[in-house]
N, C-alpha and C positions, 0 to 999 in steps of 0.2 A: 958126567956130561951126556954119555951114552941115554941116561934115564932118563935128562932134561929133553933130552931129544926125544922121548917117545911119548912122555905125557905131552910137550907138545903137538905132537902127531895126533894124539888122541884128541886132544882139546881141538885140536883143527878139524877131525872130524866129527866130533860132536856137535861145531857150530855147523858145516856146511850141511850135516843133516837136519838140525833146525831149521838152518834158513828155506831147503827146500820142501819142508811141510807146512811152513808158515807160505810159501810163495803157494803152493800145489791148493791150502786153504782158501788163498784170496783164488786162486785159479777157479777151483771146485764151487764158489761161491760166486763168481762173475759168473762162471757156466752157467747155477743154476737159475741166476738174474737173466741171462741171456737167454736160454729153455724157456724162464716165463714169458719175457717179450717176446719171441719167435711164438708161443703158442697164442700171448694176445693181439701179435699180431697175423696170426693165422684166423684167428676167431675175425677179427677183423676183415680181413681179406673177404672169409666165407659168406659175412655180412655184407660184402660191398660186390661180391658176385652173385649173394639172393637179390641183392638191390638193382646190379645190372639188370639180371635175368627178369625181377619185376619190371625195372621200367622199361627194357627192351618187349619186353609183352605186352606192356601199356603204350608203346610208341607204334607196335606193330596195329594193335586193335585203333589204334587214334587213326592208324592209319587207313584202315579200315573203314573206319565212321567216315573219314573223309572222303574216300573214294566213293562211300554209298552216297553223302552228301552232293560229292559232285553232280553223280549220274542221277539223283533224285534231282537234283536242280535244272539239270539238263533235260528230263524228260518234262518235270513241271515250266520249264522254260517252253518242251515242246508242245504240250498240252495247252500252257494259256493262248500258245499264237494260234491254235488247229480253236479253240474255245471262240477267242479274239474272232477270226475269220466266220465264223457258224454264227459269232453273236451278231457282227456284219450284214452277213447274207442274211438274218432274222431278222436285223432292225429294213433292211429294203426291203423285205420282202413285207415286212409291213408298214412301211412306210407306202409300197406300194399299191396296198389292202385299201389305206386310209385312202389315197387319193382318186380310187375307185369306187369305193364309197361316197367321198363325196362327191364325186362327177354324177354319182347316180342319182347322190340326193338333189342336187342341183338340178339335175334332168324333173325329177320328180316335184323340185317347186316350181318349175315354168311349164310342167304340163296341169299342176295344180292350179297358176296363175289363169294360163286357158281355157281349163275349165271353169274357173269363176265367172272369167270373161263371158263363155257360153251360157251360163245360166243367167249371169246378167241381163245380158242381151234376149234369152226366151221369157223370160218375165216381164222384161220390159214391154217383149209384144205382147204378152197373154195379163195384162198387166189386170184388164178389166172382165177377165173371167172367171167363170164360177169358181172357185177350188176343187170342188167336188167333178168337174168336168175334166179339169186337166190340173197334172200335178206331174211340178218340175225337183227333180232332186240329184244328186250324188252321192254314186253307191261303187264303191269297189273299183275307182280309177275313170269312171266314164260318169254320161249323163243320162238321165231318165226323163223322157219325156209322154207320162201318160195320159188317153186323150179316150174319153166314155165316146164307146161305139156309140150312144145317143145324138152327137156333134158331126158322126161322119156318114155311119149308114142308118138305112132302115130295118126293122127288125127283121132277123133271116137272113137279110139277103150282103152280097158282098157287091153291091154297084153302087157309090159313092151318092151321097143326099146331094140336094141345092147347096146348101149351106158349108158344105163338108170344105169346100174351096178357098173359104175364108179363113178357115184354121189353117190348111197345108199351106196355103201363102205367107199366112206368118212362120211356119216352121221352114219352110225354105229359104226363106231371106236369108232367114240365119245360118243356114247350111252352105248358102253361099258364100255365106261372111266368114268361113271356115272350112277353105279349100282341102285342107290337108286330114280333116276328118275322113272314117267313116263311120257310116250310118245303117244301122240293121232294123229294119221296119219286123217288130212280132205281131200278129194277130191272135187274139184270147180271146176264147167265147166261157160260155157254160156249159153245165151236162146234159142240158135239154136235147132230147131224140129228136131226129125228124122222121117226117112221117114217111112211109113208104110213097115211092114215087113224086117225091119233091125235087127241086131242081137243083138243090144241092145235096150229095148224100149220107156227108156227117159233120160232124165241130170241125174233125182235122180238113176238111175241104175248106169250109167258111171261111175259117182261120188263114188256110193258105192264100183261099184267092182274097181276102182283106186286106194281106197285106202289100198280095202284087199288085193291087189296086192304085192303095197309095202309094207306092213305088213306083208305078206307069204315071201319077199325077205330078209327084217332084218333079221327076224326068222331062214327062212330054210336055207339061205346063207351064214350068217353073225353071229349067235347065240345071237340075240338077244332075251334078256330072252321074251318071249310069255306075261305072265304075266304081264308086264309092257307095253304091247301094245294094244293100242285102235282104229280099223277103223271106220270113220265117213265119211259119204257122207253129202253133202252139196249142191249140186246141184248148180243152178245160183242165186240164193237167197240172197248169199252175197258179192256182185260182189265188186269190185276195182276201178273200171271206168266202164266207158260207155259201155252196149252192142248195141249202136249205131254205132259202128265203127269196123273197123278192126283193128286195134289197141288194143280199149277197152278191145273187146272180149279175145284177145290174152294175154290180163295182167291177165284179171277175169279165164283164165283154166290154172289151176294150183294146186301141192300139200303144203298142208302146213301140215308143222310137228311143231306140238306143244311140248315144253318140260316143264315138271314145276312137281316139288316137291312133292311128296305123301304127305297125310295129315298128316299121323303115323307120317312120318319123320320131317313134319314142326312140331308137339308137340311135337316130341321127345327134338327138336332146343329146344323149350321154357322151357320145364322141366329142360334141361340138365343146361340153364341158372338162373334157380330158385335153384336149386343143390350149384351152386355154389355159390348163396349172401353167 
């Protein structure tokens, strides 16, 4: 009995140390299952905190980009309005250009208009003289009215012919007809010398007193306003042709009457057209 009793003891611990290598196997063996998951889920982990860390670096730069974006958008916001305002004041200020411009073009066709009118009307008087005696034109904003000292004086001398009265009457009318003119009388001779002890004592005298001549005849004959008349002598200085010739000389003595526009009144043109935009 005693014996029954010890192999069974034995046999009892024969199974309980089986049982506990076979439980300590599956143990050892879930462990090592477990080790693996815990290191792929470490691997894991490590990948999903490089992944943070990357997109935390890519949120912070984005962040970045945006902030520059902002502040770019903000200065380019303040650029176009400072742009905006300069383009502004550009376009007035030329808009302002144009309208001066053309106030002055305006000016410039109704002093053109006047002048036509004026040479109209001296051709009309001088309708039936020679060419070559008088010759009407427009040069450089004014009018030119030149007249062969042969029609006014006699040779030499600076005291008005017979005939000389017939011409300035026609050229005064006109002057009258053209209050707001003025008018500068030149006298132009040639190179011809005088002689010692003549009574005039060179071209620049002639010149001079030719023109105050006709200039005292507008005036004191004719009522041409004084004020509006200017004499100038000119001497041979600015001759026409040739004072090698007898011919030349004869085209170079001569008065020219200049007509052209006061200044008051050409500003007055431009204002009057700036009035009206």
């Amino acid at each position: 009995m005693k014996k029954i009793a010890i192999i069974a003891f034995t046999g009892f611990i024969g199974l309980t140390s089986c049982v506990s290598k076979k439980k300590y196997t599956a143990l050892e063996t879930q462990n090592t299952q477990t080790e693996g998951e815990l290191s792929t889920a470490k691997m894991e982990l490590a990948s999903c905190l490089d992944k943070q860390k990357a997109s935390t670096t890519e949120i912070d730069y984005l962040k970045s980009i945006n902030n520059q974006l902002l502040h770019s958008n903000n200065s380019l916001s303040a650029l176009s309005a400072q742009e905006s305002a300069n383009l502004e004041k550009f376009l007035e200020s030329l808009s302002e250009k144009e309208r001066q411009v053309k106030s002055l073009q305006n000016a410039l066709n109704k002093k053109d208009s006047v002048m036509f009118a004026l040479v109209s009307s001296l051709k009309g008087e001088f309708i039936a003289a020679d060419d070559e005696d008088i010759q009407i034109e427009v040069e450089k904003g004014a009018v030119f009215v030149s007249i062969s000292d042969k029609m006014l004086f006699d040779s030499g001398d600076a005291k008005l012919s017979k005939d000389a009265k017939d011409v300035l009457e026609k050229v005064a009318r006109v002057l009258n007809n053209q209050p707001d003119m003025e008018v500068m009388v030149e006298g132009h001779t040639d190179n011809k010398e005088f002689k010692d002890g003549a009574a005039i004592k060179d071209n620049w005298e002639l010149s001079v007193q030719r023109a105050a001549s006709v200039v005292r005849v507008l005036q004191d004959d004719y009522n041409v306003d004084p004020s509006r008349l200017i004499p100038a002598g000119r001497s041979y200085y600015t001759p026409i042709a040739s004072n090698d010739t007898k011919e030349g000389r004869a085209q170079n003595r001569r008065i020219k009457v200049i007509i052209l526009p006061k200044l008051d009144q050409f500003y007055g043109m431009i204002e009057e057209g700036m009035e009206s935009e």
